[in-house]
PyMOL Python script that loads the backbone (N, CA, C, O; Angstrom):
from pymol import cmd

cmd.read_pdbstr("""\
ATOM      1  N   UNK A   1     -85.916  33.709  36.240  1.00  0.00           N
ATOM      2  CA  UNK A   1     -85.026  34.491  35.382  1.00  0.00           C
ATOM      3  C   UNK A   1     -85.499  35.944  35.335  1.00  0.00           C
ATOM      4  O   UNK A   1     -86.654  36.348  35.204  1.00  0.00           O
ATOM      5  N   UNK A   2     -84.321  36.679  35.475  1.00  0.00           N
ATOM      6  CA  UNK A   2     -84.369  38.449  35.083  1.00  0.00           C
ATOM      7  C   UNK A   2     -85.040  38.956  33.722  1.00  0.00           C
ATOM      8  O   UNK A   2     -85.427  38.010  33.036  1.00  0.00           O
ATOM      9  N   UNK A   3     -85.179  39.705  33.389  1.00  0.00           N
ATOM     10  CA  UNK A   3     -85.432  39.932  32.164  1.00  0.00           C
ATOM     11  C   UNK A   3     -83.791  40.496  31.484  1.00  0.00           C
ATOM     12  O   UNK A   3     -83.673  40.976  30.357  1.00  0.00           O
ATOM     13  N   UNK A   4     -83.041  40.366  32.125  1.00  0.00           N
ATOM     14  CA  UNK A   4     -81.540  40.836  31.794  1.00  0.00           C
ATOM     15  C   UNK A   4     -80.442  39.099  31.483  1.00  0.00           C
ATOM     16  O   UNK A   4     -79.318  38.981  30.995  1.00  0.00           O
ATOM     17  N   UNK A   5     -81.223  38.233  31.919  1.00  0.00           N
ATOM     18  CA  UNK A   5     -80.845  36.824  31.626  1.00  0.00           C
ATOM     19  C   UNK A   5     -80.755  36.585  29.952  1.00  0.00           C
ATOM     20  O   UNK A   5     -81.464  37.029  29.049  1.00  0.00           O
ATOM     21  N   UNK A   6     -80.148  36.125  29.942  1.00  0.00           N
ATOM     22  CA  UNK A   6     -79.696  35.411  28.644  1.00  0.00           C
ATOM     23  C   UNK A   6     -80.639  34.415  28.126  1.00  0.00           C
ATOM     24  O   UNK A   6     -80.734  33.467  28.906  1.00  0.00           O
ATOM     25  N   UNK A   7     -81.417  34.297  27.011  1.00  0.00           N
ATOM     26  CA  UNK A   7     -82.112  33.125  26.950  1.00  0.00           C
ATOM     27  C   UNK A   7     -81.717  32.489  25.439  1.00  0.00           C
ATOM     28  O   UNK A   7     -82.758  32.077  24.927  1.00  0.00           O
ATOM     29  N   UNK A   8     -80.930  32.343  24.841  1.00  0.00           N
ATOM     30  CA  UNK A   8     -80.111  32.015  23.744  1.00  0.00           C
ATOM     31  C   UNK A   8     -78.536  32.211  23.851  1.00  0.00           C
ATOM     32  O   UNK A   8     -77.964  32.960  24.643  1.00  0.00           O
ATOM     33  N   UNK A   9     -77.929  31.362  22.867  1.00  0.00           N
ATOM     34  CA  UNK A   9     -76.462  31.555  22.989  1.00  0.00           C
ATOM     35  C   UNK A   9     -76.282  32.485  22.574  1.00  0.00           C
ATOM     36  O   UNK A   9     -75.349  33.151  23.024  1.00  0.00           O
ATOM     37  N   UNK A  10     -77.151  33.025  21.428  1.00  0.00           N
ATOM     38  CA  UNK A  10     -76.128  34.389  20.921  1.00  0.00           C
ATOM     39  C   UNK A  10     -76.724  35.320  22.297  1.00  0.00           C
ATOM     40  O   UNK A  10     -76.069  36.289  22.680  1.00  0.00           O
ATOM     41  N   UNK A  11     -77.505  35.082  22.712  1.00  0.00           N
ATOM     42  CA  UNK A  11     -77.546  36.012  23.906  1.00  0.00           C
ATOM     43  C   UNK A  11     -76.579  36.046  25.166  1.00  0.00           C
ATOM     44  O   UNK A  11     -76.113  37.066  25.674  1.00  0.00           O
ATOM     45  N   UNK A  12     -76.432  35.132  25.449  1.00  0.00           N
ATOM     46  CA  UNK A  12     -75.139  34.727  26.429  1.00  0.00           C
ATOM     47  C   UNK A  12     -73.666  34.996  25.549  1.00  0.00           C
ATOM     48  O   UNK A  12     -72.640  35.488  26.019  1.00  0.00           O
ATOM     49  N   UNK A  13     -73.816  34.671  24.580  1.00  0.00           N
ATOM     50  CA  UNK A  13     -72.462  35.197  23.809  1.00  0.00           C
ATOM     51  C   UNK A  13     -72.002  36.690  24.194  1.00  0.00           C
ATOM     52  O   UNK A  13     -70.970  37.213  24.614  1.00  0.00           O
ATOM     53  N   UNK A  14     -73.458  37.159  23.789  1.00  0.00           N
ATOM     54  CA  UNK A  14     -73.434  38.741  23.715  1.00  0.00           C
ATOM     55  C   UNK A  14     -73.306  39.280  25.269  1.00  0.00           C
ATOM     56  O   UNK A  14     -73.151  40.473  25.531  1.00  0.00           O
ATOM     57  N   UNK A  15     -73.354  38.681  25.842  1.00  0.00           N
ATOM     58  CA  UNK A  15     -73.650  39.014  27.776  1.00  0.00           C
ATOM     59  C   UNK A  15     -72.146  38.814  27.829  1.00  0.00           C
ATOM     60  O   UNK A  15     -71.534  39.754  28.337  1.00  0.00           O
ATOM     61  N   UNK A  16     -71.635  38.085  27.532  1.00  0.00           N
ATOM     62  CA  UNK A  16     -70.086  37.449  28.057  1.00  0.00           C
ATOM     63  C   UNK A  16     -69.803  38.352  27.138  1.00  0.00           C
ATOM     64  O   UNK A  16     -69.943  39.308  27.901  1.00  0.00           O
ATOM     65  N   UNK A  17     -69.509  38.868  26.090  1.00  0.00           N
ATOM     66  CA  UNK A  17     -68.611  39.926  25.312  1.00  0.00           C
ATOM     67  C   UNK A  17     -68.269  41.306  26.047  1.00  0.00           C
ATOM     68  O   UNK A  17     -67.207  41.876  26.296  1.00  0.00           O
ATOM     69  N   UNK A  18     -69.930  41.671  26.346  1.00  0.00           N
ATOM     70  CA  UNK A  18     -70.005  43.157  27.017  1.00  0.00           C
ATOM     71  C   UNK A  18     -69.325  42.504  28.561  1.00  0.00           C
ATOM     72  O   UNK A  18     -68.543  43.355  28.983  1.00  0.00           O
ATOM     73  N   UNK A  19     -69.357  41.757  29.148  1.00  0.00           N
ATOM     74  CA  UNK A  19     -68.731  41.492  30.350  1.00  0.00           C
ATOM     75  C   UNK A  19     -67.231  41.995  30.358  1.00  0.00           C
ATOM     76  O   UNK A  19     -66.610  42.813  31.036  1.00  0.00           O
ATOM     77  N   UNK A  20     -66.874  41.025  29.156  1.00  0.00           N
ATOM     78  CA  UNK A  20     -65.335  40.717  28.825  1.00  0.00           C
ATOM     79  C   UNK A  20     -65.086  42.210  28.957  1.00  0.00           C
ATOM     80  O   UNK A  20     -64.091  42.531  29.607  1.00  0.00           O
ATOM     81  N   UNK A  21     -66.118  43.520  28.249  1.00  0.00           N
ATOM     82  CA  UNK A  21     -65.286  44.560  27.525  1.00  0.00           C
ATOM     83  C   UNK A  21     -65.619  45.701  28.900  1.00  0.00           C
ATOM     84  O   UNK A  21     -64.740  46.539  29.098  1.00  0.00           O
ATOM     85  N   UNK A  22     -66.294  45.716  29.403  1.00  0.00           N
ATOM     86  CA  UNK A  22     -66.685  46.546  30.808  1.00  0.00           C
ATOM     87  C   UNK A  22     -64.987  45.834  31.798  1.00  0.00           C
ATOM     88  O   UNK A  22     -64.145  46.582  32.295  1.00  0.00           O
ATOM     89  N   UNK A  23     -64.924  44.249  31.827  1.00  0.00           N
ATOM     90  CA  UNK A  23     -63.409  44.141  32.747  1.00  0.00           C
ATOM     91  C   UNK A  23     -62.290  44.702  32.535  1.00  0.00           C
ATOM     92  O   UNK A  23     -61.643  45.506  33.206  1.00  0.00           O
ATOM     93  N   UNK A  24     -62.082  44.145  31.400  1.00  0.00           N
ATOM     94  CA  UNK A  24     -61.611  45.251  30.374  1.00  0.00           C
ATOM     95  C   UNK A  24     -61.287  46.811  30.463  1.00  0.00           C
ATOM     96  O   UNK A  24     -60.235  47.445  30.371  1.00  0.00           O
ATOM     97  N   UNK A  25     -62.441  47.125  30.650  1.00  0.00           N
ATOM     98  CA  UNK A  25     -62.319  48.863  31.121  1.00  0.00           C
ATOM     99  C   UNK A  25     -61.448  49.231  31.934  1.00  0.00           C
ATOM    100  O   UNK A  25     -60.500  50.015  31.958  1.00  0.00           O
ATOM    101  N   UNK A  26     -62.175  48.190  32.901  1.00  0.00           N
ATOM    102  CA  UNK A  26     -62.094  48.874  34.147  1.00  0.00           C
ATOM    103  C   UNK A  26     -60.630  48.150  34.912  1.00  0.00           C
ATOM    104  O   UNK A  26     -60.122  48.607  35.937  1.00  0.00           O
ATOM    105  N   UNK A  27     -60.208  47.160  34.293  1.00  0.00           N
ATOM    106  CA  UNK A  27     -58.692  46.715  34.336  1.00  0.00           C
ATOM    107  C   UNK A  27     -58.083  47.525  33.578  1.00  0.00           C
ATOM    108  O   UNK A  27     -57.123  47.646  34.338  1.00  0.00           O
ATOM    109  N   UNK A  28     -57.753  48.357  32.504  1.00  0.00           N
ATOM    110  CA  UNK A  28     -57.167  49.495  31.774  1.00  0.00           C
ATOM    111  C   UNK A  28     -57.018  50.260  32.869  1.00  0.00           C
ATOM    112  O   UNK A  28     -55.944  50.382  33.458  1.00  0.00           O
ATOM    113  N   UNK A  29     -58.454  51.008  33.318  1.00  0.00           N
ATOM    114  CA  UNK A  29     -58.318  51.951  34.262  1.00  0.00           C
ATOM    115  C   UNK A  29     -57.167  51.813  35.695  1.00  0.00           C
ATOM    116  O   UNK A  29     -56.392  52.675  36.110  1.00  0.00           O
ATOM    117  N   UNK A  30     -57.376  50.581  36.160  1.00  0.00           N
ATOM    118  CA  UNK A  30     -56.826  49.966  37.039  1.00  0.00           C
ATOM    119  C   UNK A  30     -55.058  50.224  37.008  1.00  0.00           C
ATOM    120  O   UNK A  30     -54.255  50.923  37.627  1.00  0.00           O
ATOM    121  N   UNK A  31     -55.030  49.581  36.300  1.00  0.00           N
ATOM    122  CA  UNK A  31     -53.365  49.643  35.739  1.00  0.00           C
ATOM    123  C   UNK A  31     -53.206  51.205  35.423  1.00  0.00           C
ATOM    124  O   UNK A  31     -52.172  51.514  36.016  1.00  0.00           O
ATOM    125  N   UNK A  32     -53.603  52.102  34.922  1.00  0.00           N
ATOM    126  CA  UNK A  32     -53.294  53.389  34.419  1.00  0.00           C
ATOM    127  C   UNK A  32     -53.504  54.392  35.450  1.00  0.00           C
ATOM    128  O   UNK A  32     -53.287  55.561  35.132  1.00  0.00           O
ATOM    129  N   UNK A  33     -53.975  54.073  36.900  1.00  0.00           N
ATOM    130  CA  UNK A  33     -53.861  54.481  37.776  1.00  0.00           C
ATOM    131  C   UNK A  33     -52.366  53.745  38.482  1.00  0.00           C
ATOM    132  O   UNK A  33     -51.347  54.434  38.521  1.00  0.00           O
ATOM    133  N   UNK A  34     -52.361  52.952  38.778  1.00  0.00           N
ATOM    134  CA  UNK A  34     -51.026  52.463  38.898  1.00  0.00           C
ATOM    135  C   UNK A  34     -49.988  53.047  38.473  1.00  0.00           C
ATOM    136  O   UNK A  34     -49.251  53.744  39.171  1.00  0.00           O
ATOM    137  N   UNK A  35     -49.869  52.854  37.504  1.00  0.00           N
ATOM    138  CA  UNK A  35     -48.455  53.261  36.896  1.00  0.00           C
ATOM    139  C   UNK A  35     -48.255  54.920  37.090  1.00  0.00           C
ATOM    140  O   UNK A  35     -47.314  55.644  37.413  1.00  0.00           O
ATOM    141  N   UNK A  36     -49.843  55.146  36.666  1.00  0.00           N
ATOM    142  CA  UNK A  36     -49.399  57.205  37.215  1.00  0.00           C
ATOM    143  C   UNK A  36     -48.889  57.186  39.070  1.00  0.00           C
ATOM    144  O   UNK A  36     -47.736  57.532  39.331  1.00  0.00           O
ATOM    145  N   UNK A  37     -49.389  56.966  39.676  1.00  0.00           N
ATOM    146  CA  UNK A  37     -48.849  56.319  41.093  1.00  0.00           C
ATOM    147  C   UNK A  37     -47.312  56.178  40.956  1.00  0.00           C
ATOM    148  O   UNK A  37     -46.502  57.066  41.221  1.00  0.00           O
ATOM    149  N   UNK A  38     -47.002  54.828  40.467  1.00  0.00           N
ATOM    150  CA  UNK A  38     -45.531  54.549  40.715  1.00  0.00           C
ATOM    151  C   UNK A  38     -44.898  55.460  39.834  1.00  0.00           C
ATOM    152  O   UNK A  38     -43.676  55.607  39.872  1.00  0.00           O
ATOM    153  N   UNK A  39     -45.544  56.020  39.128  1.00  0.00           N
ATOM    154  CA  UNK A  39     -44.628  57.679  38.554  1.00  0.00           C
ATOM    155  C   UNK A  39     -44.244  58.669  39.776  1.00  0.00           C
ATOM    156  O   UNK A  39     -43.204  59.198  40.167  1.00  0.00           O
ATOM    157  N   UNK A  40     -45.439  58.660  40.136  1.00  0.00           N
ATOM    158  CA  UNK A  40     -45.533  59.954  41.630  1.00  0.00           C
ATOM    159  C   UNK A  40     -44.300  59.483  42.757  1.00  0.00           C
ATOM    160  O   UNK A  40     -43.442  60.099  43.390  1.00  0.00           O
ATOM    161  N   UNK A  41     -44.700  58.078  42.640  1.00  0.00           N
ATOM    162  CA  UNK A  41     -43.155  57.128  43.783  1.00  0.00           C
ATOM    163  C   UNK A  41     -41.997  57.214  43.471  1.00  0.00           C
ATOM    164  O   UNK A  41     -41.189  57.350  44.389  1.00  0.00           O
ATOM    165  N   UNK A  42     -41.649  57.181  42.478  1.00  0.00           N
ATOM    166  CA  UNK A  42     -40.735  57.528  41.499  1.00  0.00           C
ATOM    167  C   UNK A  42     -39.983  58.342  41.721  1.00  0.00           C
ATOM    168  O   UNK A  42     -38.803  58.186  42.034  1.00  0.00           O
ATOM    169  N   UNK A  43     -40.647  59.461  41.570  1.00  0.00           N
ATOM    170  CA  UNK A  43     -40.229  61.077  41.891  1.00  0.00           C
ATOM    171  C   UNK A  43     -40.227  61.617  42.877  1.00  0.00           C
ATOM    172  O   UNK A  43     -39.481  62.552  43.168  1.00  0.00           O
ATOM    173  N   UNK A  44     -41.163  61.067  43.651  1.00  0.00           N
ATOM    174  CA  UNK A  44     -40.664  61.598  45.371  1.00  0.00           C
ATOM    175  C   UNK A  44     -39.610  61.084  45.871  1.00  0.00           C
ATOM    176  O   UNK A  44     -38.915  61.658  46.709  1.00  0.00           O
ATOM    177  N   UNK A  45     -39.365  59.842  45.361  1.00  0.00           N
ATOM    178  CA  UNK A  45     -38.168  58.693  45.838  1.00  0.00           C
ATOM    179  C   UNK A  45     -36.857  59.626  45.481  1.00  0.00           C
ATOM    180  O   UNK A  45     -36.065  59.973  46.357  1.00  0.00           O
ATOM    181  N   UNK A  46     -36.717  59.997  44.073  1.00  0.00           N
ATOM    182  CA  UNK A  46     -35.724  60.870  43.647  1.00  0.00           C
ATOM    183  C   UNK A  46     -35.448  62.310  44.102  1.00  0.00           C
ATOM    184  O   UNK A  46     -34.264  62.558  44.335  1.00  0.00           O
ATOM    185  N   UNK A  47     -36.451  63.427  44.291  1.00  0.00           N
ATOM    186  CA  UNK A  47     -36.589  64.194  45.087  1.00  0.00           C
ATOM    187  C   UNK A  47     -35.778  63.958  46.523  1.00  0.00           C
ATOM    188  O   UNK A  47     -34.829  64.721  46.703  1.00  0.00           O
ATOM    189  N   UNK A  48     -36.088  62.870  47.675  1.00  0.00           N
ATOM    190  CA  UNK A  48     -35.953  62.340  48.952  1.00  0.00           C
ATOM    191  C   UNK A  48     -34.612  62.262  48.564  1.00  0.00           C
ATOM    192  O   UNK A  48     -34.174  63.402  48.719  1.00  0.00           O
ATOM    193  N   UNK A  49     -33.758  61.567  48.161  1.00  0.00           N
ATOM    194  CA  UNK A  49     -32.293  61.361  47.660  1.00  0.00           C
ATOM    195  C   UNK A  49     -31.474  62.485  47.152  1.00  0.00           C
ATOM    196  O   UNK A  49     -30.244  62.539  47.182  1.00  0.00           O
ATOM    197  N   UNK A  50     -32.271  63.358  46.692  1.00  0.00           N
ATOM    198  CA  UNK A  50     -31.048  65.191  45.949  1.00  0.00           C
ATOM    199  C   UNK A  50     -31.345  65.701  47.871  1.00  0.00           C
ATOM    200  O   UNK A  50     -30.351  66.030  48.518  1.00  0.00           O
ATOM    201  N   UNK A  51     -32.466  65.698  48.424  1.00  0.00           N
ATOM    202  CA  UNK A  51     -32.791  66.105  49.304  1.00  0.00           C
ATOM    203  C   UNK A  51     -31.991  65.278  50.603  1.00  0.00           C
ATOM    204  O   UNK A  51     -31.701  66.307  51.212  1.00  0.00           O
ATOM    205  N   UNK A  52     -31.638  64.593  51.144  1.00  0.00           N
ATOM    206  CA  UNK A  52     -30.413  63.819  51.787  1.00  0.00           C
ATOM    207  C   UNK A  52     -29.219  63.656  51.157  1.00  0.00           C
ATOM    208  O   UNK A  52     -28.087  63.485  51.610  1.00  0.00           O
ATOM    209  N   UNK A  53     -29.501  63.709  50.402  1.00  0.00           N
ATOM    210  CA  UNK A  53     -28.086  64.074  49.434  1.00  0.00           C
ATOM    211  C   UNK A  53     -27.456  65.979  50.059  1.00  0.00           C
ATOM    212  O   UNK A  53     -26.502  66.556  50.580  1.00  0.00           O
ATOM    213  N   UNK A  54     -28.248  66.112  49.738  1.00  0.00           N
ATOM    214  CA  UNK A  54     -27.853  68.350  49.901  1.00  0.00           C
ATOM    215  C   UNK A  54     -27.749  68.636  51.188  1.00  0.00           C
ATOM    216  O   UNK A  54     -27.111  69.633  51.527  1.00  0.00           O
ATOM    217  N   UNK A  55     -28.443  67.695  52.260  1.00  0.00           N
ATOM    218  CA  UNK A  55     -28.324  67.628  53.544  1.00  0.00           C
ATOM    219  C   UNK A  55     -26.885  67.216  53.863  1.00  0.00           C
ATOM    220  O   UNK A  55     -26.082  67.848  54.549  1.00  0.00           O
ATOM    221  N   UNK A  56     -26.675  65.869  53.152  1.00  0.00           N
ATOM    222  CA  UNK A  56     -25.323  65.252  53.435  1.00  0.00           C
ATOM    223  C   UNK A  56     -24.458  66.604  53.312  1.00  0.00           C
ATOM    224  O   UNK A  56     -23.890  67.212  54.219  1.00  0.00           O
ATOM    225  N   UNK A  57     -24.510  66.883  52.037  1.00  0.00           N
ATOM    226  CA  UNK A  57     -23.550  67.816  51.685  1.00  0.00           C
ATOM    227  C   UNK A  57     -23.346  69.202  52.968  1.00  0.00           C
ATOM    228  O   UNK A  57     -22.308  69.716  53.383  1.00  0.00           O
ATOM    229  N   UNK A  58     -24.648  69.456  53.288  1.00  0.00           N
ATOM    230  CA  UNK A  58     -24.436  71.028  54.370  1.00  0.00           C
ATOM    231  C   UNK A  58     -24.481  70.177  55.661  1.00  0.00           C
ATOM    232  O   UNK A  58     -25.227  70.550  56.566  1.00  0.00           O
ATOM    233  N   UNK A  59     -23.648  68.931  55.825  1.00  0.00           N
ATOM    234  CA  UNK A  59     -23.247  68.555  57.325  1.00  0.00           C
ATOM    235  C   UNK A  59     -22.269  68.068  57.008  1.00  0.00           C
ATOM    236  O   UNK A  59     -21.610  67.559  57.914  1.00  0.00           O
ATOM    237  N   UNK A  60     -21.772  68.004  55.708  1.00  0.00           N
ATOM    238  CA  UNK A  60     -20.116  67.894  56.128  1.00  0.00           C
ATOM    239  C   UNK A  60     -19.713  66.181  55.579  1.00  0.00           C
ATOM    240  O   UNK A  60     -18.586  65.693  55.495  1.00  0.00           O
ATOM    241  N   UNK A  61     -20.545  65.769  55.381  1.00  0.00           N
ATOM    242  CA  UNK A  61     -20.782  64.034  55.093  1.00  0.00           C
ATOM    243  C   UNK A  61     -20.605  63.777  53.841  1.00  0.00           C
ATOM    244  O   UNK A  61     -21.379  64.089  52.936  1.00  0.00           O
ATOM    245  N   UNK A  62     -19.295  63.039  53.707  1.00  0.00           N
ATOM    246  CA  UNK A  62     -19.116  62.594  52.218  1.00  0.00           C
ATOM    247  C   UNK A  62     -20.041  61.846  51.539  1.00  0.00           C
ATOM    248  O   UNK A  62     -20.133  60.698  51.973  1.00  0.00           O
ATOM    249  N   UNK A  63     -20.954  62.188  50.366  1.00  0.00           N
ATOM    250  CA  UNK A  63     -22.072  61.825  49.945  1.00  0.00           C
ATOM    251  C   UNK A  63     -21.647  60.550  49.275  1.00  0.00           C
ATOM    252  O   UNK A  63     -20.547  60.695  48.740  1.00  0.00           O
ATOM    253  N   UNK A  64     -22.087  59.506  49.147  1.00  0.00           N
ATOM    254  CA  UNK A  64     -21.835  58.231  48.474  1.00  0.00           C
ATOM    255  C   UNK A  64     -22.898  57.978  47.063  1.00  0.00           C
ATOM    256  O   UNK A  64     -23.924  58.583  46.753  1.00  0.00           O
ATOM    257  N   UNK A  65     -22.252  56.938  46.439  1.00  0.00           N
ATOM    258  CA  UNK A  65     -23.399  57.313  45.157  1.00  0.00           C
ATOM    259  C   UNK A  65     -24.510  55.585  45.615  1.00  0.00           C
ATOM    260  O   UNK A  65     -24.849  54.995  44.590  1.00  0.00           O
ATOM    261  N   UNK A  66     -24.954  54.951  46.851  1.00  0.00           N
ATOM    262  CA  UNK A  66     -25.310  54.382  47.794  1.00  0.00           C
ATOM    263  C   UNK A  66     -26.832  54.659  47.404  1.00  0.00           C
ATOM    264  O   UNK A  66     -27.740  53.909  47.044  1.00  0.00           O
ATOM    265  N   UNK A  67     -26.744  56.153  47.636  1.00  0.00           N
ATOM    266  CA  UNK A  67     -28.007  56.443  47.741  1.00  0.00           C
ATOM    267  C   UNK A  67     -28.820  56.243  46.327  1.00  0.00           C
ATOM    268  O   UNK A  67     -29.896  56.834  46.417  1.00  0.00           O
ATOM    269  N   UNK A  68     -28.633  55.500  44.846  1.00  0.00           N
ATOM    270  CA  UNK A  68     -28.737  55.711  43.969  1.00  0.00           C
ATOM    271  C   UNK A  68     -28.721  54.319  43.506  1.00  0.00           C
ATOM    272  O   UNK A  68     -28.838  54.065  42.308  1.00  0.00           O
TER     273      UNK A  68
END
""", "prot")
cmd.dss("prot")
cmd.show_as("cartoon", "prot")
cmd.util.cbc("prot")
cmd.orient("prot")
């Protein structure tokens, strides 16, 4: 055994809590990178569409609401 081992329950209790709350973290973090992401996808996606869209329009191409 480590000296970082658990040698009682409330010690293992306490090992599994801080575990739980470090996954925790770092699953928050996880997801909150995500979602700022599919924000960024989001908006380029919409951007890409006014942008083939305005194209449609200066070639003459009846724009459909398709793209949307």
């Amino acid at each position: 055994m480590t000296d970082n081992d658990p040698k009682t329950p409330q010690d293992l209790s306490a090992f599994a809590e801080n575990l739980l709350q470090a996954l925790q973290v770092k699953l928050q973090a996880i997801s909150d990178q995500l979602t700022h992401r599919m924000d960024e996808m989001g908006s380029n996606i919409d951007n890409l569409q006014k942008d083939v869209s305005e194209l449609m329009t200066e070639a003459g191409i009846e724009s459909t609401d398709d793209l949307h």
